[in-house]
SERO-4910 file (N, C-alpha, C, O; in steps of 0.05 Angstrom, whole numbers):
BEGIN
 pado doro    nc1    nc2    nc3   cac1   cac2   cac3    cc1    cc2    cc3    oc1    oc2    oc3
  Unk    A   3263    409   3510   3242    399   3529   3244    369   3530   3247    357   3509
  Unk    A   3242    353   3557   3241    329   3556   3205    317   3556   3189    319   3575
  Unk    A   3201    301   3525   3183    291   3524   3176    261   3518   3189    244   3529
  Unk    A   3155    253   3500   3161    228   3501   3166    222   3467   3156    240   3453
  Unk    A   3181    201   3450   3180    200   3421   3201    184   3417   3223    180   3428
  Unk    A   3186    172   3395   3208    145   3385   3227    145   3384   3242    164   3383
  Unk    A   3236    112   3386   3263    108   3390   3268     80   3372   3258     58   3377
  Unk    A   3284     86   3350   3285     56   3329   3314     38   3340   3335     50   3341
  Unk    A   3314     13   3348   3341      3   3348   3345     -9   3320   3329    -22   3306
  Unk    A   3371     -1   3315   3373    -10   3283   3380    -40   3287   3368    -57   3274
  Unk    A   3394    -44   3300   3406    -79   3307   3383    -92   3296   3384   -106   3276
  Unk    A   3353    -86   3316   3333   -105   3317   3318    -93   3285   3303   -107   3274
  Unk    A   3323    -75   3277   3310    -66   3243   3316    -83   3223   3338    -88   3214
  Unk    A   3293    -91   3217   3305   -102   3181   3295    -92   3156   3291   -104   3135
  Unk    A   3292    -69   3162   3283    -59   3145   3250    -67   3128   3247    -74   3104
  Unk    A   3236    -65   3143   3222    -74   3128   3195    -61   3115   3176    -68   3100
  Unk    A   3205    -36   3128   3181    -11   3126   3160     -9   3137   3149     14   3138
  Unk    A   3145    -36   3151   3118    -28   3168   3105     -5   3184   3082      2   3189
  Unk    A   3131      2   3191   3122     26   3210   3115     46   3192   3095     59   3199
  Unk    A   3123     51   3175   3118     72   3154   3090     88   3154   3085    110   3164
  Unk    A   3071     71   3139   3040     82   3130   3037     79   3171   3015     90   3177
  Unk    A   3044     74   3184   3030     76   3214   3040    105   3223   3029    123   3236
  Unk    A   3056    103   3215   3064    143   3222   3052    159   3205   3060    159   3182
  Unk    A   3025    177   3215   3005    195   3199   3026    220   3195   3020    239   3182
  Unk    A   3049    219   3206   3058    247   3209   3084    243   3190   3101    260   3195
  Unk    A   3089    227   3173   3104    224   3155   3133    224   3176   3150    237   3163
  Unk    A   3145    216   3199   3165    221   3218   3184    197   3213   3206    199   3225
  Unk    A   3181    174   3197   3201    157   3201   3205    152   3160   3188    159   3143
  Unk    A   3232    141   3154   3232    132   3128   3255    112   3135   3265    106   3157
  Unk    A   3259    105   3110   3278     85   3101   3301     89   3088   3297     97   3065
  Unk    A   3328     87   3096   3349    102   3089   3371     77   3080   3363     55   3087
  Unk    A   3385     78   3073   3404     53   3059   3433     57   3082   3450     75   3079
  Unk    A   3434     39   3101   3459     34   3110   3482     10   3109   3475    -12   3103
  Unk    A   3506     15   3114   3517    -10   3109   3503    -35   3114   3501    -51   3095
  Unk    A   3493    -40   3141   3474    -64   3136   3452    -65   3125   3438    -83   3134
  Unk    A   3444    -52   3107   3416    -55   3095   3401    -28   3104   3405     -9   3119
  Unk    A   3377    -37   3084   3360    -11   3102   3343    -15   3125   3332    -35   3133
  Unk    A   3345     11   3132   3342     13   3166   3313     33   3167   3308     46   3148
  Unk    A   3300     33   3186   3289     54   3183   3286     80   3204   3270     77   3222
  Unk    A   3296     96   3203   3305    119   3220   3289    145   3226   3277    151   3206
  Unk    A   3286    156   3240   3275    182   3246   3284    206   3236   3306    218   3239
  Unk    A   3257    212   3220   3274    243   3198   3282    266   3212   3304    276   3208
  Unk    A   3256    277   3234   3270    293   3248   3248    300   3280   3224    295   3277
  Unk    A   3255    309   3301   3246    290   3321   3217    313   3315   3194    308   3321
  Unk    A   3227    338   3302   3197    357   3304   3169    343   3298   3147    350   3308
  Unk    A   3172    321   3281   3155    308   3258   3141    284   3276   3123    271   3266
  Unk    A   3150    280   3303   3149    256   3318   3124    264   3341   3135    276   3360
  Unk    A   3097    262   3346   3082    268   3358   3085    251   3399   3076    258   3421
  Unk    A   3101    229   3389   3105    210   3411   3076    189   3418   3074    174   3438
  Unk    A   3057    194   3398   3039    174   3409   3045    144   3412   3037    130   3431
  Unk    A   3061    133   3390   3073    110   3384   3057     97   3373   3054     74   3381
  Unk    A   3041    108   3348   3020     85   3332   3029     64   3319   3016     44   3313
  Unk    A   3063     73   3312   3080     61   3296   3078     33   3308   3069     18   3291
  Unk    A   3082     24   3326   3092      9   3350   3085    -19   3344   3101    -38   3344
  Unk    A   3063    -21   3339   3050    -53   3332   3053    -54   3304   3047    -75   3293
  Unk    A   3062    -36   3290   3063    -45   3257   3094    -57   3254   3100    -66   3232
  Unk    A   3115    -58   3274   3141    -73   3273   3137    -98   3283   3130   -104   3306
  Unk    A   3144   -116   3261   3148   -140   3267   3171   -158   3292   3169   -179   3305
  Unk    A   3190   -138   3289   3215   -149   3307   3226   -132   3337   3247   -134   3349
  Unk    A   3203   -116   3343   3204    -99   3367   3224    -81   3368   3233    -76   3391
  Unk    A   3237    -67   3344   3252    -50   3343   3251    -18   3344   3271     -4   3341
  Unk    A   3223     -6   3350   3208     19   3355   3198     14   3391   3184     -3   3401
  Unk    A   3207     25   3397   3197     35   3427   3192     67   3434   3205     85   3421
  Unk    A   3174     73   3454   3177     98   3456   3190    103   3489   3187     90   3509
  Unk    A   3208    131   3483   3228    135   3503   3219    165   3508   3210    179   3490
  Unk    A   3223    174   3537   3224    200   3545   3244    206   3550   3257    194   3567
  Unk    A   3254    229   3534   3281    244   3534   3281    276   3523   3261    289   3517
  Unk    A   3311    286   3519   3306    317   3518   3304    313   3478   3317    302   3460
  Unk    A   3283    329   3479   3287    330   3449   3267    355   3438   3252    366   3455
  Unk    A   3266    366   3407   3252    382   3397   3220    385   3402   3208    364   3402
  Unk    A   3209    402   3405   3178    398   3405   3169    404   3387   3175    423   3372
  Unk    A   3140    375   3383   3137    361   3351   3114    391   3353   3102    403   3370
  Unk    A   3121    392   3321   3110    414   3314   3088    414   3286   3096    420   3264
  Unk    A   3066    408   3290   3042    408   3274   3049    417   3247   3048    402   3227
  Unk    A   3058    450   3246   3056    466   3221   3077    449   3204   3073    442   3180
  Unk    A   3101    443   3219   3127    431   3199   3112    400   3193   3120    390   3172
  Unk    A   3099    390   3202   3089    368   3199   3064    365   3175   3057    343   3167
  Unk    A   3054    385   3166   3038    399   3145   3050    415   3123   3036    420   3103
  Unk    A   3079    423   3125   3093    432   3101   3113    399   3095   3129    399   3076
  Unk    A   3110    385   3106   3137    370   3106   3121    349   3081   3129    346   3058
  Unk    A   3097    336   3096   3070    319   3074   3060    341   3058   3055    328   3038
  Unk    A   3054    369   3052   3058    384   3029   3026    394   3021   3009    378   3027
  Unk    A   3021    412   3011   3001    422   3007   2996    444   2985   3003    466   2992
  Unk    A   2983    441   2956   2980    463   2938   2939    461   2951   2923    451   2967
  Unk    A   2943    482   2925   2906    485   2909   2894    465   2911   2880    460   2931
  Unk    A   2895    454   2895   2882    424   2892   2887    401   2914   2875    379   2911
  Unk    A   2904    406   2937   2907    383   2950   2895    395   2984   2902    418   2986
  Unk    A   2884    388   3004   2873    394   3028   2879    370   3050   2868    349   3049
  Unk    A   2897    377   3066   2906    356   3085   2890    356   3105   2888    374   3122
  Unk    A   2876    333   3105   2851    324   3136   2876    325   3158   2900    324   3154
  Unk    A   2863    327   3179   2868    329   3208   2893    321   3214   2911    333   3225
  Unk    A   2891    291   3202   2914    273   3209   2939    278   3193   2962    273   3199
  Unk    A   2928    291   3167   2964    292   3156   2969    277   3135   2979    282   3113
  Unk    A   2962    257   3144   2969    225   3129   2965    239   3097   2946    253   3090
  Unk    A   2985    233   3082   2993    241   3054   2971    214   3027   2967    214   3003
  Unk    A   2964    197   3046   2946    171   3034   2915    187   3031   2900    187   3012
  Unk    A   2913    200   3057   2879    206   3056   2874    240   3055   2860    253   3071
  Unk    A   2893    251   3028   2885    285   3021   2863    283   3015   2856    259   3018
  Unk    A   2844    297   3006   2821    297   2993   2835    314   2966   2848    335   2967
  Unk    A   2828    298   2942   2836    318   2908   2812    309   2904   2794    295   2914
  Unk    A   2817    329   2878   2792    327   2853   2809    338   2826   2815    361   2821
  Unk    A   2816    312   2808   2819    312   2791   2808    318   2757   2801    300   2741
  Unk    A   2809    349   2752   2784    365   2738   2792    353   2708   2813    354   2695
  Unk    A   2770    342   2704   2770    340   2666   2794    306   2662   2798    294   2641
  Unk    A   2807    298   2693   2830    275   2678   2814    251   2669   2801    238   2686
  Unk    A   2816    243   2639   2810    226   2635   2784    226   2624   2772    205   2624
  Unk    A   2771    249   2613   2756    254   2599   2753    245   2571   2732    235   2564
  Unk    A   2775    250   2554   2770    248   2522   2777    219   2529   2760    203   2524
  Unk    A   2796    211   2539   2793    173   2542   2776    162   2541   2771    145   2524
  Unk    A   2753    170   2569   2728    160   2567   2713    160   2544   2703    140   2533
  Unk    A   2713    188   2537   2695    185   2508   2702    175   2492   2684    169   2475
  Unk    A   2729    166   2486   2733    157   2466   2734    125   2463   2740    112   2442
  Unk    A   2727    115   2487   2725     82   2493   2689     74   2485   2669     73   2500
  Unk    A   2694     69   2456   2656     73   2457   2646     36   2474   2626     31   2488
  Unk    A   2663     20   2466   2662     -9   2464   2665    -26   2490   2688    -25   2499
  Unk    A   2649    -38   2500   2665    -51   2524   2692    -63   2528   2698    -78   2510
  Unk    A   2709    -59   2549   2727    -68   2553   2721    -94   2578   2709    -94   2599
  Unk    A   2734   -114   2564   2725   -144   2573   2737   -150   2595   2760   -146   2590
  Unk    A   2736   -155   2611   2741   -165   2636   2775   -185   2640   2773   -205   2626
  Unk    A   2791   -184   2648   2812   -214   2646   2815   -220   2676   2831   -237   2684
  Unk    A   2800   -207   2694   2794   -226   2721   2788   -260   2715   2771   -267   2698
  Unk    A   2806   -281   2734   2805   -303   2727   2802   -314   2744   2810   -337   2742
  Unk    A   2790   -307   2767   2780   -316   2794   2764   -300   2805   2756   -278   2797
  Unk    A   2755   -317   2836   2745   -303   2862   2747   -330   2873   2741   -353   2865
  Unk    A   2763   -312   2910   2757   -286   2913   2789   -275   2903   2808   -288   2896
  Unk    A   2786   -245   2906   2810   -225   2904   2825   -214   2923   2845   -200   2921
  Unk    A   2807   -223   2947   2820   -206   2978   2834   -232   2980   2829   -256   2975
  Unk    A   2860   -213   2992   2874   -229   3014   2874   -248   3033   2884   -271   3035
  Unk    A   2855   -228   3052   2845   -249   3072   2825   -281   3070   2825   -302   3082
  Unk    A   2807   -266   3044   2789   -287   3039   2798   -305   3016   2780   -317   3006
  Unk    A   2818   -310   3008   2837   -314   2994   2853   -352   2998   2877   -351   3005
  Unk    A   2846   -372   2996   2857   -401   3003   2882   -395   3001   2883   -373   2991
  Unk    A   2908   -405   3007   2935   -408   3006   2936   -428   2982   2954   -424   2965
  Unk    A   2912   -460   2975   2919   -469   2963   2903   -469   2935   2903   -488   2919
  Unk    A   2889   -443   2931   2877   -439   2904   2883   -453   2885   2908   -456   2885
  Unk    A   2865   -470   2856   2874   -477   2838   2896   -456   2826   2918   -459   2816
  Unk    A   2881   -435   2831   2894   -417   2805   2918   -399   2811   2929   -385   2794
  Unk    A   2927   -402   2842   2950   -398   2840   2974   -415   2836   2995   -404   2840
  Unk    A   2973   -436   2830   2992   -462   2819   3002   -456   2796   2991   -456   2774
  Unk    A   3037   -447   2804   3053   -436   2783   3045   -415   2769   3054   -411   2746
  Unk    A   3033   -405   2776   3021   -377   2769   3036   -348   2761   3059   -355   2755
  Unk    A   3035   -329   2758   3041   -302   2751   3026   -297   2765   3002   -303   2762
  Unk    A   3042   -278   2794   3022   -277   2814   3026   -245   2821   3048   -238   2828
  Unk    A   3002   -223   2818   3002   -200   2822   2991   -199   2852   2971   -210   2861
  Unk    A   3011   -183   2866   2996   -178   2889   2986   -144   2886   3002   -128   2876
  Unk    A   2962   -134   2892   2953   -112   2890   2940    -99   2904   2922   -110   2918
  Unk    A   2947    -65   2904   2943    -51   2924   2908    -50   2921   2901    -50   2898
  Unk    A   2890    -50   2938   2861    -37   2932   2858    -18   2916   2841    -19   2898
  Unk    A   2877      3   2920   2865     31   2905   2874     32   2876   2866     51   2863
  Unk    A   2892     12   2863   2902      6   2837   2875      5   2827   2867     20   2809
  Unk    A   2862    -13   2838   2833    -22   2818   2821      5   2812   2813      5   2788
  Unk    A   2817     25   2823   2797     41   2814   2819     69   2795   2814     81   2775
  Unk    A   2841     69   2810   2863     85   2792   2874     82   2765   2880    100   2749
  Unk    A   2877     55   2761   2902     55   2737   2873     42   2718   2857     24   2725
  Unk    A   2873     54   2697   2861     60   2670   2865     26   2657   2844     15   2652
  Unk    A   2880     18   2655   2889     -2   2644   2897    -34   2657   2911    -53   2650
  Unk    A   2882    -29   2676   2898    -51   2696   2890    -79   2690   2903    -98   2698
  Unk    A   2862    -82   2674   2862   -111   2664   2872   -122   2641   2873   -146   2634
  Unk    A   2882   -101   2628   2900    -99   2599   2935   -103   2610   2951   -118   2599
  Unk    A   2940    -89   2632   2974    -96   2637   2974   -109   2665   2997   -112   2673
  Unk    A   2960   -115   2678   2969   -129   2705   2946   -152   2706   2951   -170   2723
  Unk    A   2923   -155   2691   2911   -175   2711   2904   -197   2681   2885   -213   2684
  Unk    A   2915   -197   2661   2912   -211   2634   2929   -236   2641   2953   -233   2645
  Unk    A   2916   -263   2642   2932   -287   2647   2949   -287   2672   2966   -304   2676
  Unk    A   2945   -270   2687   2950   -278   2713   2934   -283   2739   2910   -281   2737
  Unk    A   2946   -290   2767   2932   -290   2787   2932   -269   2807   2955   -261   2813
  Unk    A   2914   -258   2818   2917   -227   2838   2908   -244   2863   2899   -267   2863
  Unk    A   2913   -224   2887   2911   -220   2913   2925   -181   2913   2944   -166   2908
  Unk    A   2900   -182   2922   2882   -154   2935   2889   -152   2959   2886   -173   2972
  Unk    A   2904   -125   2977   2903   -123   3003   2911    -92   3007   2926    -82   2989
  Unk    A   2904    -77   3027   2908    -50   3042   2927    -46   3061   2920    -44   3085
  Unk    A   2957    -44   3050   2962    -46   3079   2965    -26   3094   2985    -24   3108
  Unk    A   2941     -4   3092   2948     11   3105   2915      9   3134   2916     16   3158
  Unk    A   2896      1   3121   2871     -8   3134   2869    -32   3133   2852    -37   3150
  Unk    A   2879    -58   3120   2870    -84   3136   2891    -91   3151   2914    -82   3150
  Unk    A   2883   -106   3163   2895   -115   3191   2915   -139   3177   2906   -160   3167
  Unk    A   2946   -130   3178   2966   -142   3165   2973   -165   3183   2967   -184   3169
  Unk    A   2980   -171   3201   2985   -184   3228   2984   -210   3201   3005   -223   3194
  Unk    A   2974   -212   3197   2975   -253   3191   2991   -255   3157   3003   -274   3145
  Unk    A   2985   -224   3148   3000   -221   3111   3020   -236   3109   3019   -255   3094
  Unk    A   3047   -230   3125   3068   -240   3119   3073   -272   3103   3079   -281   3081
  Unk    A   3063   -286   3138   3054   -316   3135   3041   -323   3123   3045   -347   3119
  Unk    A   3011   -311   3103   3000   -319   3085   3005   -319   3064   2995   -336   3048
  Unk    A   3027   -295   3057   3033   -297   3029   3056   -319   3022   3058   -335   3003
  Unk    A   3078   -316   3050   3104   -344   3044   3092   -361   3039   3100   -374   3020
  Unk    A   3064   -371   3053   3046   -402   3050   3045   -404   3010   3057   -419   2995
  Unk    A   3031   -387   3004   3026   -373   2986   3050   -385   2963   3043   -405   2950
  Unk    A   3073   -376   2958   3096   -384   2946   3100   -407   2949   3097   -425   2933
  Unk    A   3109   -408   2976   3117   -433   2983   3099   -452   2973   3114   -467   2961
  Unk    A   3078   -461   2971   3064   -479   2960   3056   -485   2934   3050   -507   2926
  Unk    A   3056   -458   2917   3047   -457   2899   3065   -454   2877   3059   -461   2854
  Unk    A   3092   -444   2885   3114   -450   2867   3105   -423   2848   3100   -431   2825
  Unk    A   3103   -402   2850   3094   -381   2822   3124   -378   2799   3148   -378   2803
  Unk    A   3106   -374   2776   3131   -364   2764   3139   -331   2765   3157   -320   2751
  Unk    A   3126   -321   2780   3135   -293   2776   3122   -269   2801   3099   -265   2809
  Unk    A   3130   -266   2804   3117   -240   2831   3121   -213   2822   3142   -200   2820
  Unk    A   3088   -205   2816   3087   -176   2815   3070   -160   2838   3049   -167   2848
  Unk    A   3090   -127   2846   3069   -115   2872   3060    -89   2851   3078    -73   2845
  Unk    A   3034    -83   2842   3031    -56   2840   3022    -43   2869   3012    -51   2890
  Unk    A   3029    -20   2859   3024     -3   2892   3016     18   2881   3013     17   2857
  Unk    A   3008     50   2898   3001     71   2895   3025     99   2906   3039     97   2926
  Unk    A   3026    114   2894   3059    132   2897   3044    137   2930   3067    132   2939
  Unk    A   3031    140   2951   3023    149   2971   3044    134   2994   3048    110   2991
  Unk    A   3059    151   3017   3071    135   3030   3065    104   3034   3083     88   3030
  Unk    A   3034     95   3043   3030     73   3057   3028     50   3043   3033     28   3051
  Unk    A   3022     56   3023   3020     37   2996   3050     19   2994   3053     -4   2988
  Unk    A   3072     44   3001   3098     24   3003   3107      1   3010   3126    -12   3003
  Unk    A   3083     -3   3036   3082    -24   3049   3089    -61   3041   3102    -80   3050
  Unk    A   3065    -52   3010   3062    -76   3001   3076    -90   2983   3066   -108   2970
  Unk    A   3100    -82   2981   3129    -82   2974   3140   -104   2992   3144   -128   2987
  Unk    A   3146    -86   3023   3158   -102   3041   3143   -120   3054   3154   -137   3068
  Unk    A   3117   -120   3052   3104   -146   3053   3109   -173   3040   3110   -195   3052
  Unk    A   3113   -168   3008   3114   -184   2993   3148   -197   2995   3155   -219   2988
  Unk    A   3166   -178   3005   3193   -184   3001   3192   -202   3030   3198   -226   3026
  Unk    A   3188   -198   3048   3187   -209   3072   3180   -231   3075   3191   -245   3092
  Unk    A   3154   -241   3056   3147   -259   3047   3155   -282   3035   3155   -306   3043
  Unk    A   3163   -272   3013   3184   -284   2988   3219   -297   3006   3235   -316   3002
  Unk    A   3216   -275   3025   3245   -288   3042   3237   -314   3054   3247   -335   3047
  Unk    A   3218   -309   3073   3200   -326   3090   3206   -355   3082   3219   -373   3093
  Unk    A   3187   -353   3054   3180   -379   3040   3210   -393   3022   3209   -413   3009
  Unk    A   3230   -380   3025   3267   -383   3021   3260   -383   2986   3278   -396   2974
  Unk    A   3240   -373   2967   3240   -366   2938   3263   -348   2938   3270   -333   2957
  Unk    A   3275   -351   2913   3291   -333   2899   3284   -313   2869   3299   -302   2852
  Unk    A   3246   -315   2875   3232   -309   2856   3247   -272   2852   3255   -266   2875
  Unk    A   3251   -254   2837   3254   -229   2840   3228   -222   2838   3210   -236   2828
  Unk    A   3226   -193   2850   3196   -185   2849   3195   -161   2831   3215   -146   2832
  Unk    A   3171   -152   2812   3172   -138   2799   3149   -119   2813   3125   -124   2814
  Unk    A   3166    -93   2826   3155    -74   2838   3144    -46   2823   3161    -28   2819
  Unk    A   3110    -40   2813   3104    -17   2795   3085      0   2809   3063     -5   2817
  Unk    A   3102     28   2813   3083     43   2830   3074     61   2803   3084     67   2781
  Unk    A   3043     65   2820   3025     79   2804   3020    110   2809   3023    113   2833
  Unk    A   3013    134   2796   3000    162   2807   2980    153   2818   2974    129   2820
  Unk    A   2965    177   2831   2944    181   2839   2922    188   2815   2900    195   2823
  Unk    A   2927    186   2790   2921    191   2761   2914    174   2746   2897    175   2729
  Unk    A   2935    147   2755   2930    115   2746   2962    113   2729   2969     91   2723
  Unk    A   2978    135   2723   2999    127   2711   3026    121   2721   3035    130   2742
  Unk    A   3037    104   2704   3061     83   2714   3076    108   2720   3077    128   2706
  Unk    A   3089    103   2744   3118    126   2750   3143    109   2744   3159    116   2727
  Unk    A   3146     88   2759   3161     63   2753   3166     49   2761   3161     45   2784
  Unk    A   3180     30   2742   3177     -6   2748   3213    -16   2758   3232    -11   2744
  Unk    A   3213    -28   2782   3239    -32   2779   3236    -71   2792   3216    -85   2795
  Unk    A   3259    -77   2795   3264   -113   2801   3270   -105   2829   3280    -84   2837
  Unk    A   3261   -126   2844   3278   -122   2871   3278   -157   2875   3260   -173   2872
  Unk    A   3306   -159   2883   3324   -187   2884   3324   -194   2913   3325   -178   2932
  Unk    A   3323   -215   2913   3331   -223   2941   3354   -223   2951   3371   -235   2939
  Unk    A   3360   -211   2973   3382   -199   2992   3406   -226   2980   3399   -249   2977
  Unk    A   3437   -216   2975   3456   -236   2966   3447   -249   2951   3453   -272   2958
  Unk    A   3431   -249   2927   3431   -269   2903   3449   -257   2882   3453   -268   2861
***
């Protein structure tokens, strides 16, 4: 059937993943090609053609085209983002907003924390947006950038990510990214950090804030490596890897 559904030019791709968390239907990923990664269309069933993707590319490399292709198919689009017992996929699909209920996790922990655990927040504010470029406290800093939903997930996060360092807080899957890029290069660039860390959440959209930060880090011409730690939906580390700047 000829309908309407994306079309990626790789030339103009740099991989940078934005489009990603904007596709509710899980239809585009990131695949490793000779020039880098690209990001490509998994399969056209998965592709609704609305083109939500469209404004989350920075370099106008997503267009939507009418041509002969598969018709996008809801059910494969609902086994593809995945579904047990415990997991219930809303309307949209989107693999970020299942509704769970995690029975009894984290129970005997609780109880067994009789004592307060002290705070190592060392600022405000924490958002992004509301956030100076030229903060005291990001000057040469250990600088975590962090996903929103880390804070309420990971068990431990003022004990391994926010102890003697500086955070910035952002969503990129609900705040309005448009200005991230350039705020965070300002960010580096000015502040000279010694270290760049992204925690994120295992959920497609969360990936985002990865290629935010790398895009960034290019931007501002650092050769900082970034230390990338995705988290469960549970709060536990899956894993931690380096990501280098392209030819260093």
């Amino acid at each position: 059937m000829k309908r309407k559904i994306i079309n990626i030019d790789e030339e103009l791709c740099d991989g940078c993943g934005l489009c990603i968390p904007s596709c509710h239907e899980g239809a585009i990923q990131l695949v490793d090609t000779p020039a880098g990664k690209k990001a490509r269309l998994v399969k056209e069933i998965y592709c609704d053609g609305l083109g939500d993707c469209l404004g989350a590319c920075p370099t106008g490399a997503l267009t939507i085209e009418e041509r002969e292709a598969e018709a996008y198919s809801e059910a494969a689009v609902r086994e593809r983002l995945g579904r047990n017992e415990r997991v219930e996929p809303l309307p949209t699909g989107c693999p970020g907003s299942r509704v769970m209920q995690f029975d009894g996790v984290g129970t005997a922990a609780g109880a067994a924390a009789e004592a307060d655990i002290p705070s190592e927040l060392r600022q405000w504010p924490i958002q992004l947006h509301l956030l100076p470029t030229l903060a005291p406290f990001f000057q040469e800093a250990d600088l975590v950038f962090l996903a929103d939903c880390c804070a309420a997930a990971v068990p431990a996060l003022h004990r391994d990510l926010l102890r003697g360092r500086a955070i910035a807080m952002a969503c990129p899957k609900l705040d309005d990214t448009s200005t991230y890029v350039q705020k965070i290069s300002d960010i580096i660039r000015l502040n000279q950090p010694k270290s760049l860390t992204v925690a994120y959440m295992q959920v497609p959209c969360c990936t985002a804030m990865v290629y935010l930060v790398q895009q960034a880090r290019d931007l501002a011409g650092s050769r900082l490596p970034i230390t990338a730690i995705q988290y469960s939906l549970q709060g536990q580390k899956l894993f931690e890897r380096v990501e280098e700047m392209a030819g260093k």
